[in-house]
N, C-alpha and C positions, 0 to 999 in steps of 0.2 A: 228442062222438061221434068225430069228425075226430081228435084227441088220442086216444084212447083205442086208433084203429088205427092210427095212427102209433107208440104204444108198443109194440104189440102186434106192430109189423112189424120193429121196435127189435129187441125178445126173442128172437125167431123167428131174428134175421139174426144174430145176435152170434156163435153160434158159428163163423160160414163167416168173418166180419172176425177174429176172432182167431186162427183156425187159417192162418197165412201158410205157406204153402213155407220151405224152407232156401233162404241165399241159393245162388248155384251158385259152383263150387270158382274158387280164383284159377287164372290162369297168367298168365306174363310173355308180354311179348310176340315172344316166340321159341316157345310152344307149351311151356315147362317150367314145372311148379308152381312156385306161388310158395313162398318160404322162409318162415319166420314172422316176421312183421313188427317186432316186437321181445321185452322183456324190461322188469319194473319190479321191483327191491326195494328193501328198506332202503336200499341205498347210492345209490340214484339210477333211471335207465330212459337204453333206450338203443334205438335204434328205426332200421332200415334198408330199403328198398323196393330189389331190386338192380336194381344201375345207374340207379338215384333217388336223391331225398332221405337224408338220413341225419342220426344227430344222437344226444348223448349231454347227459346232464344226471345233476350227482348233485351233492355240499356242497361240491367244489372246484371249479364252474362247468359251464359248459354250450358244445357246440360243435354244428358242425352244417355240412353241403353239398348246394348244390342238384344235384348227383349226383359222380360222381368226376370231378377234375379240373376242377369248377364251382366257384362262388361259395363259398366257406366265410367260416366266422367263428367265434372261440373270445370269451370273457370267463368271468374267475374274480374273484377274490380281489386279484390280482396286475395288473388289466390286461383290455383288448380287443385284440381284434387282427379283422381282415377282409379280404379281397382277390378282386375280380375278375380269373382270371387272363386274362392281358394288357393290363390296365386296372388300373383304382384301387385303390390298396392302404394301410391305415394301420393304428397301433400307438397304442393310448394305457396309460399308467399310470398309479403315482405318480411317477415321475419325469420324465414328459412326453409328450410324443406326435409322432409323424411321420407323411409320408403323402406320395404322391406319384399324381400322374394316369396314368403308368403307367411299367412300365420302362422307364427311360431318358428319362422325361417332367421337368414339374416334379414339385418332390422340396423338404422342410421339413421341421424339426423346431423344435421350442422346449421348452425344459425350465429348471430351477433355473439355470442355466446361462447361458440365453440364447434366441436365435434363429439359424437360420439355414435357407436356401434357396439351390436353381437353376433354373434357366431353361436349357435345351440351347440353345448358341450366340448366347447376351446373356452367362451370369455368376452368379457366387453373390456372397450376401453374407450378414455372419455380426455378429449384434448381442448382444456381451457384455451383460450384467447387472453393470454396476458393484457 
């Protein structure tokens, strides 16, 4: 019996749960609509929140920022790359990779080539590959 008006209350209710409101319109946080958040076809998607996140992606890789003049980073085919501006920044490929702790900080690379690094006011030193 308990079951039976519990279904019963189920049935009754379903319509008012599935009838939700629309969600309510965007704005940024200056009071202007927001713009449309992004785009996807065949060649890839590519998606921006302004003055936020951003970020594209399609078969020659994908990049992206945690807003303008923030954290980015790309990677394709060819390579990564990423950088915190005024901090940490690196490059990798096929033919090697660098990276340093920030402008003017420690700073390395090593490739086919070899090695080498510095240190601001100790010195670099640079390790051929015989």
């Amino acid at each position: 019996m308990f079951f039976a008006g519990a279904a019963a209350t189920a049935i009754a209710t379903a319509p008012l749960t599935l009838a939700q409101p629309a969600p309510p319109p965007c704005f940024n946080a200056d009071g202007t609509p927001c713009a449309t958040a992004g785009t996807a076809g065949p060649g890839g998607a590519a998606g921006a929140i302004p003055g936020g996140p951003a970020g594209t992606a399609g078969p020659g890789g994908a990049s992206g920022s945690t807003n303008p003049g923030g954290v980015s980073g790309a990677a394709g085919p060819g390579g990564a790359t990423g950088a915190i501006p005024g901090g940490p920044a690196g490059t990798a490929g096929p033919g090697g990779a660098s990276g340093s702790t920030n402008p003017g900080g420690v700073g390395g690379s090593a490739g086919p080539g070899g090695v080498s690094g510095c240190i601001p006011n100790v010195g670099c030193a640079s390790i051929p590959v015989p």
